[in-house]
N, C-alpha and C positions, 0 to 999 in steps of 0.2 A: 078521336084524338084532339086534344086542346091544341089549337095554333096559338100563334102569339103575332098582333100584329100592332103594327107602329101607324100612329095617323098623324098624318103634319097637314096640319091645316093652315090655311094663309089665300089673300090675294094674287100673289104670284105674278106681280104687275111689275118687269118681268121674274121668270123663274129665272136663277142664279147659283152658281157652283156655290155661294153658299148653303145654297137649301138640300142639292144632290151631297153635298159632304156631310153636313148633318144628319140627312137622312141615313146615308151611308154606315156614318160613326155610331149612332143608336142601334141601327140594325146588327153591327156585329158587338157590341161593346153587351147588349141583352140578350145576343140569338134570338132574335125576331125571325119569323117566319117571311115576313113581307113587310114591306111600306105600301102605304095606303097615303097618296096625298091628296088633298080635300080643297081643291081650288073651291074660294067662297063668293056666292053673287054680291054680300053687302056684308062686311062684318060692322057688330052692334059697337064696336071702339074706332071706327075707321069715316070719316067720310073724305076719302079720296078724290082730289082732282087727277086728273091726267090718269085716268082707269082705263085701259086696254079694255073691251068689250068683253064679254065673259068668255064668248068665240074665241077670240085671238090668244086671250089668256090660258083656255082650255089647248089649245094649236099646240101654243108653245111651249107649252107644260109634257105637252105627249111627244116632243121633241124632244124637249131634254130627258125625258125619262125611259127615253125608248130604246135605248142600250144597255140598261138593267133587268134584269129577269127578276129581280125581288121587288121592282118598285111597280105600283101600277096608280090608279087616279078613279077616284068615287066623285064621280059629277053629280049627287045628289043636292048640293046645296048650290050649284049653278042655276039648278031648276027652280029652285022654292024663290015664290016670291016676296018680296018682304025681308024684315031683318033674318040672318040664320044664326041661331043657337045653338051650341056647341051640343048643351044638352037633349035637344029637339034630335039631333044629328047622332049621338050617342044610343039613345033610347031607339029608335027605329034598327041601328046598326045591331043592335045585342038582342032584339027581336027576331033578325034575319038570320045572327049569328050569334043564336045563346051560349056554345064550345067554345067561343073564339076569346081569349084573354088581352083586352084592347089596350094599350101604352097612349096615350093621347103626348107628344111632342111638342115640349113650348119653350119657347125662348127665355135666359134667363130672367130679362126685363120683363116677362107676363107673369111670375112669380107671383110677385109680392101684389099683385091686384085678382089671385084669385079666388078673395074674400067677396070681391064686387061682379065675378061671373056668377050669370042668371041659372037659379035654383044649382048651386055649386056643391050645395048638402047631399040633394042627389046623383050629382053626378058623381062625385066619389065614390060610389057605391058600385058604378059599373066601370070605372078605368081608376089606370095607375098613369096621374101626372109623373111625365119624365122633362125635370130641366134641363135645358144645353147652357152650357156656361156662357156668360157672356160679358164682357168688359165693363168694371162700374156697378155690375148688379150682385147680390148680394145671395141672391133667390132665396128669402126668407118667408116661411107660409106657415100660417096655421096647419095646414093639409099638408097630409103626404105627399112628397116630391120625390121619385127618383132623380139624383143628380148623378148627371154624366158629366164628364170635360172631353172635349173636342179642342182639337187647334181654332184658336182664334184667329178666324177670317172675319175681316172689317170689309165684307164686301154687302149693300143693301138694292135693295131694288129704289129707294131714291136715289141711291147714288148713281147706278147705271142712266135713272131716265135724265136726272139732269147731265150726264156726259152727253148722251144721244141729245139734249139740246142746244148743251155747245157746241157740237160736229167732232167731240173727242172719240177716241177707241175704248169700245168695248170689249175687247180683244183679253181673253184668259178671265173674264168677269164671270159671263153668260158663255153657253154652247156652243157650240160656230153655229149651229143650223137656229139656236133663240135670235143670236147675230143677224141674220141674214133676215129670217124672220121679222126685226122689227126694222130691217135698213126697207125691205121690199114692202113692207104694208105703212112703212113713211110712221111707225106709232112713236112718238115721248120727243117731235120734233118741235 
């Protein structure tokens, strides 16, 4: 039997009810089987200051996620040293899981650049890009895009760490227990 699974991939520096809503809204708007989210050790578009360790990011991630039975966490590109590519990431998955019909989840803003994702020719061949709508972005691609619309939440994980640097509330952002999580381990002070 074919599954259908959703992978949302990201830093997750911290995880945020926007990420648990979008996930959410893909999963029932496609009948996905599951979420698959892909906390990443270095993505090839990002060089992050103020990066929660891939530990503390992995912590808080299975925190927020640990009251959904459909959602779970693939720590494979926590592990890989070096830059992780989406594709590298892909190709190993549809090896382990040649039945499994993969949805790769990206934001509307990552649309229109992914002409400039590594060996992108190929990856189309093993998932279906779904876009989440997003404020501003247009999600225009050569490549096939599933486009979804979800409520627009203007909630980011810069925006939480720079509250956590003023001493403001993260309160209705983040989880109570991501909350707690980065009040106790002092992260994005």
């Amino acid at each position: 039997m074919v599954q259908k699974i959703g992978i949302l991939g990201g830093t997750f520096n911290p995880p945020h009810l926007g990420h648990l809503i979008m996930a959410n809204e893909v999963k029932e708007q496609l009948d996905l089987d599951k979420i698959w989210f892909l906390p990443n050790q270095l993505p090839p578009h990002k060089e992050e200051e103020n990066l929660a360790s891939a530990q503390q990011r992995l912590e808080m991630l299975q925190g927020a996620t640990a009251n959904n039975p459909f959602f779970a966490i693939d720590e494979r590109e926590l592990h890989r040293s070096g830059k992780s590519y989406t594709y590298d990431t892909i190709k190993a998955w549809k090896a382990e899981s040649p039945d499994s019909e993969l949805y790769f989840i990206i934001g509307g803003d990552m649309v229109e650049f992914l002409p400039k994702w590594y060996k992108i020719d190929e990856l189309i061949k093993f998932v279906h890009f779904v876009g989440v709508n997003r404020r501003g972005h247009h999600r225009k691609s050569p490549y096939p895009v599933i486009k979804i619309d979800i409520p627009v939440i203007e909630i980011s994980s810069t925006i939480i760490r720079d509250k956590v640097k003023q001493n403001s509330s993260i309160q209705y952002l983040v989880p109570d227990n991501v909350a707690n999580y980065i009040k106790e381990n002092h992260l994005y002070d």
